[in-house]
VEXDREN-2710 file (C-alpha; in Angstrom, 1 decimal):
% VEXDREN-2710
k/r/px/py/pz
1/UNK/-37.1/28.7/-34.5
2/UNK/-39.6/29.1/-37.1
3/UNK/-42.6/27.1/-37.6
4/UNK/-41.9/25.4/-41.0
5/UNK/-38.3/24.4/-39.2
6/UNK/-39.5/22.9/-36.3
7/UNK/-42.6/20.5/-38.5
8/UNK/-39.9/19.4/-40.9
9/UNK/-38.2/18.7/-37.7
10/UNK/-40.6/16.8/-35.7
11/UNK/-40.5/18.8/-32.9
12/UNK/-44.1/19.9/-32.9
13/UNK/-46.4/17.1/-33.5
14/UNK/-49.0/17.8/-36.0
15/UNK/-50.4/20.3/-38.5
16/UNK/-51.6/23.2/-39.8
17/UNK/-55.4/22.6/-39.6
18/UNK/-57.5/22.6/-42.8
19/UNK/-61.0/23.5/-42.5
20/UNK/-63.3/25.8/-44.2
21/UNK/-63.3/29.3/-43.4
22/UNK/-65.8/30.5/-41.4
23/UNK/-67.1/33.9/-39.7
24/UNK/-66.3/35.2/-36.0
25/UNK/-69.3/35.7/-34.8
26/UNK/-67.9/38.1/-31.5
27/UNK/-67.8/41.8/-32.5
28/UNK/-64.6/42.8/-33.2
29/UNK/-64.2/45.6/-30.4
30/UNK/-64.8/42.8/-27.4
31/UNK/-62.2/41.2/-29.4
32/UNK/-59.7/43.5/-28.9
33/UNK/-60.5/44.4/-25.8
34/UNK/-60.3/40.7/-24.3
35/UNK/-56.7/40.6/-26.3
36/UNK/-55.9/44.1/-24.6
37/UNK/-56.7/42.6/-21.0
38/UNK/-55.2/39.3/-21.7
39/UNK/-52.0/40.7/-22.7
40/UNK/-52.0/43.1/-19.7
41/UNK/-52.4/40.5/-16.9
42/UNK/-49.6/38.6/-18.3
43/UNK/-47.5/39.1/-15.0
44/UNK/-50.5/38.1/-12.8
45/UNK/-51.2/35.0/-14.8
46/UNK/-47.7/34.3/-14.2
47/UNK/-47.7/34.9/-10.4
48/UNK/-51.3/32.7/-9.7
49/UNK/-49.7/29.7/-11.5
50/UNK/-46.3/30.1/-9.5
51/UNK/-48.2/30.4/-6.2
52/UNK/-50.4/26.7/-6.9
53/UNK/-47.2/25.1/-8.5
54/UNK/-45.1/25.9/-5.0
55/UNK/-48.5/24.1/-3.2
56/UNK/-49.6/21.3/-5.6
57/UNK/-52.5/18.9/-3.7
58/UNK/-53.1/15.5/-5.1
59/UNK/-57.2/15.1/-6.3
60/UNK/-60.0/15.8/-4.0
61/UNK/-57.5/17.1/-1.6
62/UNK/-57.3/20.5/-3.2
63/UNK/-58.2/22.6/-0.5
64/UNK/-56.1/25.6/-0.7
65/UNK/-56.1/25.7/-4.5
66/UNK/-60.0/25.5/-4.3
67/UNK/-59.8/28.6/-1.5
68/UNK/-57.7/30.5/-3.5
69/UNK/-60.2/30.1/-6.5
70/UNK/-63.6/30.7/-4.8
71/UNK/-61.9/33.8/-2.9
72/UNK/-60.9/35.5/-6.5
73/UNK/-64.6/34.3/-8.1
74/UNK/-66.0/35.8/-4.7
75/UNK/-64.0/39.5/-5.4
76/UNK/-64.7/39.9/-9.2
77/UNK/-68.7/39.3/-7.5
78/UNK/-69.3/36.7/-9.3
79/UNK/-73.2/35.9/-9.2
80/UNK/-72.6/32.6/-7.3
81/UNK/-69.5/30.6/-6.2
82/UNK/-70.4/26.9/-4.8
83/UNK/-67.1/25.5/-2.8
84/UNK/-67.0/21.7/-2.1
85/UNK/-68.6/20.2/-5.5
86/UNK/-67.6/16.9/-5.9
87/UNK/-65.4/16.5/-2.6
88/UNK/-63.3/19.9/-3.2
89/UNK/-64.6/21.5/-6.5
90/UNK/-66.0/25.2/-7.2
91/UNK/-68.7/26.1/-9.6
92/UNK/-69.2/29.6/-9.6
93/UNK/-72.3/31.3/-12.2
94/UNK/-71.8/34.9/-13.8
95/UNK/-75.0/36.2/-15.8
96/UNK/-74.1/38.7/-18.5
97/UNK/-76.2/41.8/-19.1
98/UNK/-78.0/40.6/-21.9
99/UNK/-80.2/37.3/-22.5
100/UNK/-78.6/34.3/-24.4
101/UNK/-77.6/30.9/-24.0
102/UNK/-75.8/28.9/-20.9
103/UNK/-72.2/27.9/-21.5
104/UNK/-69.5/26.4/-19.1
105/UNK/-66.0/26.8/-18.9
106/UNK/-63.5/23.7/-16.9
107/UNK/-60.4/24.1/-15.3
108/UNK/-58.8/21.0/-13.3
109/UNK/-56.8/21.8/-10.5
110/UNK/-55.2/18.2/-9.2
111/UNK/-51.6/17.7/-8.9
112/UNK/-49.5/14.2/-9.3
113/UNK/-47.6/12.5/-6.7
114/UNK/-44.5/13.0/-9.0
115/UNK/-41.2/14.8/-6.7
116/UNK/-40.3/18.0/-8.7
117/UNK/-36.1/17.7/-10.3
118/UNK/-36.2/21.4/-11.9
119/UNK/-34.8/24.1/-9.9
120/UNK/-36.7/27.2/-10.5
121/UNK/-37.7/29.9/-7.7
122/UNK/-41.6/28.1/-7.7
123/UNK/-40.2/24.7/-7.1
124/UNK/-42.5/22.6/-5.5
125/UNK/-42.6/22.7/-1.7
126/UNK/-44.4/19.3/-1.0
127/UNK/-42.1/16.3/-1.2
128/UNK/-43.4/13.7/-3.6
129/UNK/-46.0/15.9/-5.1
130/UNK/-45.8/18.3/-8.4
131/UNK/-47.3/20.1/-10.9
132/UNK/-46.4/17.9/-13.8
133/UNK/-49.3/17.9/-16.0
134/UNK/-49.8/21.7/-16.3
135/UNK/-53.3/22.0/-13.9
136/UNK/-51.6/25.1/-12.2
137/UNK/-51.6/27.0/-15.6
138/UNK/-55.1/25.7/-16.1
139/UNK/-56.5/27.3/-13.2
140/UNK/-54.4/30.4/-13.7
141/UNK/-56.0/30.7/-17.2
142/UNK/-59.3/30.2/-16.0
143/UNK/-59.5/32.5/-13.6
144/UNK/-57.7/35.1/-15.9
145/UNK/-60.8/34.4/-18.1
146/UNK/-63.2/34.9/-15.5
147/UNK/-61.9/38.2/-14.4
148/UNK/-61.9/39.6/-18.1
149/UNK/-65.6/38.3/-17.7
150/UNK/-66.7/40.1/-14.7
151/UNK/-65.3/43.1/-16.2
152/UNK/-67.7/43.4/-19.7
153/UNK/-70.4/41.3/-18.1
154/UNK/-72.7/44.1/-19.3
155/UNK/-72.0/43.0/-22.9
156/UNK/-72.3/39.3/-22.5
157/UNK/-75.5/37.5/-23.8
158/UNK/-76.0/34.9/-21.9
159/UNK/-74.1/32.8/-18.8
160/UNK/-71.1/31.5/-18.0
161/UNK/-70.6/28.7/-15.6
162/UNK/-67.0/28.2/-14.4
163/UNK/-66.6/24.7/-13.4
164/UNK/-62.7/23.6/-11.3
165/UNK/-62.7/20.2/-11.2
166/UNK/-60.7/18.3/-8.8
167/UNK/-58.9/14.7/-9.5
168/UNK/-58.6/14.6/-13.2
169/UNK/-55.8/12.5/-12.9
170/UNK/-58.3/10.3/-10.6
171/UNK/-58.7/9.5/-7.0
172/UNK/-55.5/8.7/-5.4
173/UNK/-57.5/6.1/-3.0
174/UNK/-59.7/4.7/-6.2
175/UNK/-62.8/5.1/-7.3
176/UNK/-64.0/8.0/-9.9
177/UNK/-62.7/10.9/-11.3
178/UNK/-63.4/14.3/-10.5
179/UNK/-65.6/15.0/-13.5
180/UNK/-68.0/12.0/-12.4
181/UNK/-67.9/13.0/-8.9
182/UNK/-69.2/16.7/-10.1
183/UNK/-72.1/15.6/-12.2
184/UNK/-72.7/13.3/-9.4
185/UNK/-73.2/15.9/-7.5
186/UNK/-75.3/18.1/-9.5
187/UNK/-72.4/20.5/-10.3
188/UNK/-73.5/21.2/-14.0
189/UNK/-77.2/21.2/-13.8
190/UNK/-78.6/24.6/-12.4
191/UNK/-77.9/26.2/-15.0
192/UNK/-77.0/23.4/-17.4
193/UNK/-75.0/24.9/-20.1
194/UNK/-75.9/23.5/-23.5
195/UNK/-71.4/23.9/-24.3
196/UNK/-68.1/23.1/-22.4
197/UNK/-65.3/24.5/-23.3
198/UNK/-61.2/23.1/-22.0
199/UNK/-58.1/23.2/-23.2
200/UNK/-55.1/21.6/-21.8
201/UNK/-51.2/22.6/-21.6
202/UNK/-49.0/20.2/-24.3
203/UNK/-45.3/21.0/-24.8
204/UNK/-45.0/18.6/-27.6
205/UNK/-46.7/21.7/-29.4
206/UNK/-44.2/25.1/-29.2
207/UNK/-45.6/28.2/-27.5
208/UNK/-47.4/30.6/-29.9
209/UNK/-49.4/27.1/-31.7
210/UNK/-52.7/25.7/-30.6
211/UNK/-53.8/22.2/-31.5
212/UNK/-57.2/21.0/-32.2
213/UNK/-58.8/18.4/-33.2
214/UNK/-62.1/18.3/-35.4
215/UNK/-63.2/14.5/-33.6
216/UNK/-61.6/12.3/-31.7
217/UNK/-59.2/14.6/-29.3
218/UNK/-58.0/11.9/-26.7
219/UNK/-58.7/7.9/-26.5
220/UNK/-61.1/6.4/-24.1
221/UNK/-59.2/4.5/-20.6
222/UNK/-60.8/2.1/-19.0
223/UNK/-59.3/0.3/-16.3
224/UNK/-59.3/-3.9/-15.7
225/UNK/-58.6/-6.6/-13.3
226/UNK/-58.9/-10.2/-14.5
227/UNK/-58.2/-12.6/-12.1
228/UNK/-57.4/-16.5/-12.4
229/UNK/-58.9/-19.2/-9.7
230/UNK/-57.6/-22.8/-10.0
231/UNK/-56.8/-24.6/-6.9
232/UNK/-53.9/-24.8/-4.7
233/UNK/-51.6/-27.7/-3.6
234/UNK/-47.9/-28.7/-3.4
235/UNK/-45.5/-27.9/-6.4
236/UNK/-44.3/-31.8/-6.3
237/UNK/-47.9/-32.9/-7.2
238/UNK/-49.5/-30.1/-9.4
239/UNK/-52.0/-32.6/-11.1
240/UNK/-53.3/-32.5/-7.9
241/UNK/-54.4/-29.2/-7.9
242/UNK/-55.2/-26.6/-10.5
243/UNK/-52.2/-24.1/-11.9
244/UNK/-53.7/-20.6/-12.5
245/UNK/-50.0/-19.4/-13.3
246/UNK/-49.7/-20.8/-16.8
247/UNK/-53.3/-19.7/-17.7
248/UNK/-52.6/-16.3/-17.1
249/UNK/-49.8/-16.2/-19.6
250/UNK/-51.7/-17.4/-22.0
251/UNK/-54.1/-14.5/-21.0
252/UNK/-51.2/-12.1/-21.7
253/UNK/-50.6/-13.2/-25.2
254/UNK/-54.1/-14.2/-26.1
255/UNK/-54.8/-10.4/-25.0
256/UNK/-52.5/-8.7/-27.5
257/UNK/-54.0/-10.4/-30.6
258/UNK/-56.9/-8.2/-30.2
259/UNK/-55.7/-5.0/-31.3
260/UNK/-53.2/-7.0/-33.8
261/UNK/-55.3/-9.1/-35.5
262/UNK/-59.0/-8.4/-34.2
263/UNK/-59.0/-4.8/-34.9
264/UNK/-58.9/-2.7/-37.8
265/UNK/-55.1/-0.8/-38.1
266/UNK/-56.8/2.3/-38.8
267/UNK/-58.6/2.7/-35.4
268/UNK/-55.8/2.4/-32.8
269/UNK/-56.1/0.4/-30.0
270/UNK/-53.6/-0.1/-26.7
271/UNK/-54.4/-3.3/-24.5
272/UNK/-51.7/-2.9/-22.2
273/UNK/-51.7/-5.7/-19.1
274/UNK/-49.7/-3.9/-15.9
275/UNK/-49.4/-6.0/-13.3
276/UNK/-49.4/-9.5/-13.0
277/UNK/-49.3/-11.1/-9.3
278/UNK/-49.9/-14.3/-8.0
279/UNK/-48.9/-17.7/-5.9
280/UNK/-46.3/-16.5/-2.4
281/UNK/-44.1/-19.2/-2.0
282/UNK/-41.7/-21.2/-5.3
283/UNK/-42.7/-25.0/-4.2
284/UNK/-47.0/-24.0/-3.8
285/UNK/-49.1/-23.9/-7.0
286/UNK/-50.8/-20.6/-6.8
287/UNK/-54.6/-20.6/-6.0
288/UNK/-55.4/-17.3/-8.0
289/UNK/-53.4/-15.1/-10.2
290/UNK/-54.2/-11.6/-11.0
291/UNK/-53.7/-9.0/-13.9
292/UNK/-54.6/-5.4/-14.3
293/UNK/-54.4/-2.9/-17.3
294/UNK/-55.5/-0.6/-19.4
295/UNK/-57.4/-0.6/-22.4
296/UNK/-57.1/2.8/-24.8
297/UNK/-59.4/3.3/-27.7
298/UNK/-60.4/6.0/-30.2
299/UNK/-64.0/4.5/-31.1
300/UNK/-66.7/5.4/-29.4
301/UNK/-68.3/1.8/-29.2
302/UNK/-64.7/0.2/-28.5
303/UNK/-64.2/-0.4/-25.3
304/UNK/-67.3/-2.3/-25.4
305/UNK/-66.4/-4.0/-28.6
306/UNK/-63.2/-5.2/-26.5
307/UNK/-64.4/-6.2/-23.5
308/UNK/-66.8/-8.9/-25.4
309/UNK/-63.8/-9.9/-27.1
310/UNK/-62.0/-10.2/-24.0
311/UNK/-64.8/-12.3/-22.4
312/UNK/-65.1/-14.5/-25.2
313/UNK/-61.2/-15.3/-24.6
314/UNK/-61.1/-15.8/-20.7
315/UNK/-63.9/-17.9/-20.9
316/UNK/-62.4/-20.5/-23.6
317/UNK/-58.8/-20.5/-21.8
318/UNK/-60.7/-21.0/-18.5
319/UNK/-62.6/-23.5/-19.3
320/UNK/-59.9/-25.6/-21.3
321/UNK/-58.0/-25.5/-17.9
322/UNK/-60.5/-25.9/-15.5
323/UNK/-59.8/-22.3/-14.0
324/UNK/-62.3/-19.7/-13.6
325/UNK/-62.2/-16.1/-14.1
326/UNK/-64.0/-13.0/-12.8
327/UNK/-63.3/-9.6/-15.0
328/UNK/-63.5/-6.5/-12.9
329/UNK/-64.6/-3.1/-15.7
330/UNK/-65.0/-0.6/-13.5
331/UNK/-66.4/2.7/-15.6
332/UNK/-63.9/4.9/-17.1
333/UNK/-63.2/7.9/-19.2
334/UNK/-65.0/7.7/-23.1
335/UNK/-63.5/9.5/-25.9
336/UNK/-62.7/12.8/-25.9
337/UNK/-64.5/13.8/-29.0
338/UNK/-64.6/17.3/-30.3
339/UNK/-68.1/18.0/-32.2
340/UNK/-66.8/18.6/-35.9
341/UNK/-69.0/22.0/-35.9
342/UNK/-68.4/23.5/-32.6
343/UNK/-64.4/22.5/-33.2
344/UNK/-64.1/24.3/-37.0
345/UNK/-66.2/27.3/-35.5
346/UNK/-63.8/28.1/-32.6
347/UNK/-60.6/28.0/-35.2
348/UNK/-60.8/31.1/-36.5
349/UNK/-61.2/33.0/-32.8
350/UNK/-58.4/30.7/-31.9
351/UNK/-56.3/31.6/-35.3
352/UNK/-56.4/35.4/-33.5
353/UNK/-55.2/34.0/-30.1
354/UNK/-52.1/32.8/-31.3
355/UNK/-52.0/35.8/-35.0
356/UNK/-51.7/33.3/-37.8
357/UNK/-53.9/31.0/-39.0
358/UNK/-50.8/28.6/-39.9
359/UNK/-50.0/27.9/-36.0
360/UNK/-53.5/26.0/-35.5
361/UNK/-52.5/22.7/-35.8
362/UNK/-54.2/19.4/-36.5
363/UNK/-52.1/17.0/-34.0
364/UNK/-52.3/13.3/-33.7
365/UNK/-55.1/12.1/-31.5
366/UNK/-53.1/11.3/-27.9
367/UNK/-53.9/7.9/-26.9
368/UNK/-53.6/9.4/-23.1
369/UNK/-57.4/9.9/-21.4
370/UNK/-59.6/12.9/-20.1
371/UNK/-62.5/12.9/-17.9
372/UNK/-63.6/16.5/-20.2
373/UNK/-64.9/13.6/-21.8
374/UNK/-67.5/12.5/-19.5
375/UNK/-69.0/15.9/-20.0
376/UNK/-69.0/15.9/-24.0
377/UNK/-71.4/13.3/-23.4
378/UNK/-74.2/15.3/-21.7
379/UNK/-73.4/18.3/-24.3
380/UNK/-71.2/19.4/-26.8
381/UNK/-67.8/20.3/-26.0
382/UNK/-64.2/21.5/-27.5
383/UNK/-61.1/20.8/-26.0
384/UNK/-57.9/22.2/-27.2
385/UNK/-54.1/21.8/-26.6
386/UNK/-52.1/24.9/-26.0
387/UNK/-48.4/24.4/-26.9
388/UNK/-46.3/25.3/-24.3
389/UNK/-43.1/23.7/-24.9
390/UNK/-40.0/26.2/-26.2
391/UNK/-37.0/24.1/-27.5
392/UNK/-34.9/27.0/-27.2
393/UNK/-35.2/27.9/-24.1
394/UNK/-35.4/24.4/-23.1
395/UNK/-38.3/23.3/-22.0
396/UNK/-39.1/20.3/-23.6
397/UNK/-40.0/17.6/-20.5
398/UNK/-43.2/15.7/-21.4
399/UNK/-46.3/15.9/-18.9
400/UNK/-46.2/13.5/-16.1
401/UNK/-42.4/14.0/-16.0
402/UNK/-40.5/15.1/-12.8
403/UNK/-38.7/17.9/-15.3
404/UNK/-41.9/19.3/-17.0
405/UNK/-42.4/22.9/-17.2
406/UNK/-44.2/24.9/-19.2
407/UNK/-43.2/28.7/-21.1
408/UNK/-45.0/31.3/-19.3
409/UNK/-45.6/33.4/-22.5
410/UNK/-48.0/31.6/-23.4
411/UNK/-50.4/31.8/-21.2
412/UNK/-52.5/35.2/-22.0
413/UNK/-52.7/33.5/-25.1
414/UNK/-54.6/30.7/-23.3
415/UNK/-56.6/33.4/-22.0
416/UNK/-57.0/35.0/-25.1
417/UNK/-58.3/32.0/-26.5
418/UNK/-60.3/30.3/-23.7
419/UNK/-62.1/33.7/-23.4
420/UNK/-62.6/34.3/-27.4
421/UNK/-64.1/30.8/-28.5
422/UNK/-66.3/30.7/-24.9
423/UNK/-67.3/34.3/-26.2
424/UNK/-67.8/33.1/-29.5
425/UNK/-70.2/30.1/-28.9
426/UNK/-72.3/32.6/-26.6
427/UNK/-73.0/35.5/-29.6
428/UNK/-73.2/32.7/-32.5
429/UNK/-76.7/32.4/-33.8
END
């Protein structure tokens, strides 16, 4: 289906990317050459990402994906390969053969506890767990990167750090996300890179387009817990005691005037509440309900800007009852926010991945949440979306879906482009 059908369709989200042209700064010859080798390994890319999507391990408990990785990074002799960053992440450093600047390149490596309901030869052979949000192809892609790396080191100015992140989809138990646990532990400072390049499977977007983004890529997510104290007693006699119950719905509905009449339409907000839970028998007046949600933004200062807001409420409702309130914010993933520059410099090396400048598009900001973030804000970083969705042959299941699947095909043009704009930022002056 051609391009122009499937946007008049709706079928791909977004388009054609508008910015003004610019120079690629890599030669053309290591150009061709990293289209040549990313065309060629086509059937290995294809074979890595079949192999992790048949083993998928939820975050920090990637232990074979993160052996499989460090052994490859070991036997292209890469200059270093750290195993165990951040619980169960790798970090592995090749110097090219000419001075220049430090840049990194992230792959994530986590799988969901989603059960797999496609039947294809690399189903998924742990029950409950799957592949569903594309991190096998990530790592496949990476790693096809890094070996066209350790081929022409000799002609690369500069470093390369390749960072595999575990738990971007979080820690199963609680707590942080991969990406904090890794600067944490010091898994990006020797050598700090001064860019980050990412890019992340999408099958909204058809295979042979690439999305980007000049700004805001993906919304902030911060988790919250509010819970409601009043006091307990019989149901018979509730002026006796203090009902939390009725408090917290008025929570609820206070809540959603925030991003409905508190915010301005043009910067999209989601204040979703999750769960609510409280009281255990019908005839006792709860002593404490509690709600949790999520809160999606793409300004930088909002989730901030909310939270006051949402203080400001619980503390008038509260008091007007008599109840009292604690709010739990525990630190989540910012925006995902491509540096305007960095972003229109890559498009033309990405315009060559994919062979026409028409199939980079501009697509929607997602209101979904990545912890890339976390390390655009120590340095400037571009994350991309790689379509990988074929409506022909199918494959159309969204991310985090027990049906997604991705078209193989395009994957050497991940690697085509991962490799070209990481080249790219490394030769530019």
């Amino acid at each position: 289906m051609r391009l122009a059908t499937l946007l008049a369709s709706g079928l791909v989200l977004g388009l054609p990317l508008t910015t003004a042209a610019q120079d690629v700064s890599l030669p053309a010859q290591l150009r061709q050459r990293v289209a040549a080798e990313a065309a060629a390994m086509a059937p290995a890319l294809v074979a890595t990402r079949r192999d992790i999507h048949a083993h998928p391990e939820l975050g920090f408990r990637e232990t074979r994906t993160a052996k499989l990785v460090a052994d490859r990074l070991r036997s292209l002799k890469f200059d270093s390969v750290r195993e165990g960053v951040g619980v169960t992440g790798v970090v592995a450093v090749l110097k090219g053969g000419k001075p220049g600047k430090v840049v990194a390149v992230r792959s994530d490596m986590d799988a969901l506890p989603i059960p797999e309901l496609i039947d294809v030869p690399y189903k998924s052979t742990v029950p409950g767990v799957k592949h569903a949000c594309g991190h096998d192809g990530h790592v496949s892609i990476a790693l096809g990167v890094a070996e066209i790396f350790s081929r022409m080191r000799a002609d690369i100015p500069g470093t390369v750090v390749f960072l595999f992140q575990p738990a971007e989809e979080g820690d199963p138990d609680g707590g942080l996300t991969g990406a904090q646990r890794v600067l944490d532990d010091s898994g990006l400072a020797t050598p700090a890179p001064s860019a980050i390049f990412g890019l992340h499977v999408m099958p909204t977007l058809q295979a042979g387009t690439i999305g980007v983004n000049l700004g805001p890529a993906m919304a902030s997510s911060n988790r919250f817990t509010i819970t409601i104290t009043g006091k307990k007693t019989h149901a018979a006699y509730p002026h006796t005691g203090v009902d939390p119950i009725p408090v917290a719905a008025q929570v609820v509905s206070a809540l959603q005037t925030i991003p409905s009449r508190m915010n301005n339409a043009a910067e999209p907000i989601v204040l979703s509440v999750g769960t609510i839970q409280g009281g255990n028998r019908y005839n006792i007046i709860a002593d404490s309900v509690t709600l949790t949600g999520t809160l999606r933004t793409l300004a930088k200062d909002g989730p901030e800007r909310v939270r006051g807001l949402m203080e400001r409420m619980l503390k008038g409702l509260t008091e007007a009852s008599g109840t009292t309130y604690t709010l739990d914010w525990p630190v989540g993933n910012p925006v995902t926010f491509n540096e305007e520059s960095l972003a229109a410099a890559s498009v033309p090396v990405l315009a060559e991945a994919v062979g026409d400048r028409a199939r980079i598009l501009a697509p929607p900001p997602q209101m979904g949440a990545e912890d890339f973030a976390l390390y655009q804000q120590r340095m400037p970083g571009l994350f991309f979306f790689l379509g990988v969705g074929n409506t022909e042959k199918k494959i159309t299941a969204m991310i985090h879906t027990e049906y997604f699947d991705m078209d193989e095909t395009a994957m050497p043009i991940g690697v085509r482009a991962l490799a070209g704009v990481t080249l790219d930022y490394l030769f530019r002056k």
